[in-house]
C-alpha positions as CSV (number, residue, x, y, z in Angstrom):
1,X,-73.3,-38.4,76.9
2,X,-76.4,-36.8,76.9
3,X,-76.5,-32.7,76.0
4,X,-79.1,-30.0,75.7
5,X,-79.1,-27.7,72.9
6,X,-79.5,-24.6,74.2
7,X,-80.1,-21.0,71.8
8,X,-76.0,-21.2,70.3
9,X,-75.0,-23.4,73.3
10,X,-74.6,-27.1,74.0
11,X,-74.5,-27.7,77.4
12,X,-73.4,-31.5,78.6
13,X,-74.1,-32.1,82.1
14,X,-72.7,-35.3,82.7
15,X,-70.2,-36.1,85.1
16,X,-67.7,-37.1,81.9
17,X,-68.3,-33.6,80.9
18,X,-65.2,-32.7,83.5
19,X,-63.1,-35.6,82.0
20,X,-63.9,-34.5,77.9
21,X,-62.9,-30.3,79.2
22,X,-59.9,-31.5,80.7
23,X,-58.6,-33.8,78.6
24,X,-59.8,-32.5,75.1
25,X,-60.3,-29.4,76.1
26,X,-63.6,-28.8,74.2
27,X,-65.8,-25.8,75.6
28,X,-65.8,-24.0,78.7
29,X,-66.9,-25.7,82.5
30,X,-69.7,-23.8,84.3
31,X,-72.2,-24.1,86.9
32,X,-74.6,-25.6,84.3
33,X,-72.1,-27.9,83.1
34,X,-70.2,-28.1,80.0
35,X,-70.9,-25.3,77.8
36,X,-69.7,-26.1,73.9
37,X,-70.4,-24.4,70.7
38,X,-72.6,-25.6,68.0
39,X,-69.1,-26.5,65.8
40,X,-67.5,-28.4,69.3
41,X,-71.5,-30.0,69.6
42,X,-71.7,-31.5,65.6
43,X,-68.1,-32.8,65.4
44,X,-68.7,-34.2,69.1
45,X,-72.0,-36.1,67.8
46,X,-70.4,-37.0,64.2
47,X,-67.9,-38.9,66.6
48,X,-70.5,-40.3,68.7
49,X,-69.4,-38.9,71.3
50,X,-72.4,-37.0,72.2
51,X,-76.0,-37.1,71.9
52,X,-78.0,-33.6,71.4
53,X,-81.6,-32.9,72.5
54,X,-83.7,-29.9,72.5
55,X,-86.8,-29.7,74.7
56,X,-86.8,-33.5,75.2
57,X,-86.3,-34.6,72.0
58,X,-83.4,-35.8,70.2
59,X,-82.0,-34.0,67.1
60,X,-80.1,-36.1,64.6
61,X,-76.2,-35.0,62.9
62,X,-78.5,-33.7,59.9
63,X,-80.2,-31.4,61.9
64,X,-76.9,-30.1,63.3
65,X,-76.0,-29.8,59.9
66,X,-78.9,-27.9,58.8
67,X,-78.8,-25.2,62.0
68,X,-74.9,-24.9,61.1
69,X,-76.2,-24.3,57.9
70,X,-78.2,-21.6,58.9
71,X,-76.0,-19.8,61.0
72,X,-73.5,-19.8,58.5
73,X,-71.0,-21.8,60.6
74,X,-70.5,-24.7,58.0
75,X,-66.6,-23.4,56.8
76,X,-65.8,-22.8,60.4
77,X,-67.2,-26.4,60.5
78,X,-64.8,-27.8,57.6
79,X,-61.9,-26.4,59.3
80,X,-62.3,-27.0,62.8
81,X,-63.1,-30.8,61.9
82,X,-60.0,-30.9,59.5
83,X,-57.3,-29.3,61.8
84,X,-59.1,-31.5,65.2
85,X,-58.8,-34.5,63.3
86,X,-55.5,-33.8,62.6
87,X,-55.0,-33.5,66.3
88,X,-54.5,-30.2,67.7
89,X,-56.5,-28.0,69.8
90,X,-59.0,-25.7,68.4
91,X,-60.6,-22.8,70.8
92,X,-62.3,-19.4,69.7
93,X,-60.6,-16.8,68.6
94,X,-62.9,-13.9,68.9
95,X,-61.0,-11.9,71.0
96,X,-58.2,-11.4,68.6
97,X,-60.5,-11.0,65.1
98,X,-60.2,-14.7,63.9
99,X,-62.5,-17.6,64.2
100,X,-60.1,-20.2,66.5
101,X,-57.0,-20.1,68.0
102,X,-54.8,-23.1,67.5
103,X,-52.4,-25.5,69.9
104,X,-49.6,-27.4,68.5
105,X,-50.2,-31.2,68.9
106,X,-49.0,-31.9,72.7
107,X,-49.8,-28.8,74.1
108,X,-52.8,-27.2,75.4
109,X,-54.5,-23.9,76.8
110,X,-53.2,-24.8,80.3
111,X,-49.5,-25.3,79.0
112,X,-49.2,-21.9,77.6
113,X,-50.2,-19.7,75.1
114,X,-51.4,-21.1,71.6
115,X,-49.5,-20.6,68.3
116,X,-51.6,-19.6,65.9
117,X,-54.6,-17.5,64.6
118,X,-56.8,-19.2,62.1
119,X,-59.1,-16.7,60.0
120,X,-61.5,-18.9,57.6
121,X,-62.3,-17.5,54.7
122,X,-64.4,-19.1,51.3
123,X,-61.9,-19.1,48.2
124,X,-64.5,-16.3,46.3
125,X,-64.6,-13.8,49.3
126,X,-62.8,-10.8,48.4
127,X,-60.6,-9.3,51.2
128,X,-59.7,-5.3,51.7
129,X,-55.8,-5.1,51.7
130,X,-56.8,-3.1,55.2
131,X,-58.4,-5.7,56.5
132,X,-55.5,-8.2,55.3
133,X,-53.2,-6.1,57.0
134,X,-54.5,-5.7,60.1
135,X,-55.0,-9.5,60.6
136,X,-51.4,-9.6,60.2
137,X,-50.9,-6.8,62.4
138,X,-52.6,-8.3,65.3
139,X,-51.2,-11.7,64.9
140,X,-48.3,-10.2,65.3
141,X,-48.7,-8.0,68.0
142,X,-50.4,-11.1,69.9
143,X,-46.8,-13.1,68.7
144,X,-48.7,-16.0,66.7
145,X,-49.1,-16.9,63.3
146,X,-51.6,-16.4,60.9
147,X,-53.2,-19.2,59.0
148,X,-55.9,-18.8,56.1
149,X,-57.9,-21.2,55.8
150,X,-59.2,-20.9,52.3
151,X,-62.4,-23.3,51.7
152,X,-62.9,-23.7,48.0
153,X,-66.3,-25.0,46.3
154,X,-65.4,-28.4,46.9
155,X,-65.1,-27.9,50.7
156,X,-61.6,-28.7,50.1
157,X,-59.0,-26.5,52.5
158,X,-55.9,-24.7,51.6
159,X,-53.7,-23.3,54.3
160,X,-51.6,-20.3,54.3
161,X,-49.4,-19.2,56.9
162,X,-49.0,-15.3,56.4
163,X,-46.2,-14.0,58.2
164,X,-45.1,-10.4,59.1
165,X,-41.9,-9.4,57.5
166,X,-39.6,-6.3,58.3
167,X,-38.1,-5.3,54.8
């Protein structure tokens, strides 16, 4: 399928865009087509699933690379990749202070609410205890859990499931 890179948007406009939302639930359907983020757009093309152009012309997987680069987007890259691969459903998790939310394998964002809250952090980034805290908090409040997905130099991930407990 053929897409157009647009500012911090993908869009796909092809009639399989419908089948690829609803089935793998990548991006969000509109007018224009299917809208997908730069992360959904390079694991998409690194599958060959996609083919990305801007302005006419084709951009290769290394160029995706390089703009992920850019806009610091490559350990939200790592872990998106690693936890799709492993075959669950990633979507963005803005609205409650973390990079994605996260489906259990089998369900998805039509079935119900999702289960987690991933935060992606690099292993030397240095977190407030307030700021700790309140991702907790609002995992909480939201009734998910919390996984940290610490990306080390190697671009190896660590996962840790940080849970709210009531002494």
């Amino acid at each position: 399928m053929n897409s157009e890179l647009s500012g911090k948007l993908v869009i796909i406009k092809d009639k399989k865009a419908t089948k690829l939302h609803e089935k793998s639930h990548y991006g969000n359907m509109t007018e224009e087509g299917l809208q997908i983020s730069l992360i959904e757009a390079l694991y998409l093309a690194e599958k060959g699933k996609i083919k990305i152009s801007e302005n006419e012309k084709s951009i290769s997987i290394d160029d995706m690379f390089k703009r992920i680069r850019n806009e610091e987007l490559f350990t939200k890259y790592l872990v998106f990749s690693d936890l799709r691969n492993r075959g669950y459903i990633v979507k963005t998790g803005f609205k409650y202070g973390s990079e994605f939310r996260l489906y259990e394998r089998g369900k998805s964002p039509g079935d119900g609410h999702s289960n987690f809250l991933v935060k992606v952090i690099s292993e030397d980034h240095e977190i407030k205890v307030s700021d700790f805290s309140s991702y907790v908090r609002v995992a909480h409040g939201v009734n998910k859990k919390l996984l940290f997905a610490v990306v080390d130099e190697e671009n190896d991930i660590t996962y840790y499931n940080v849970e709210w407990t009531r002494p």
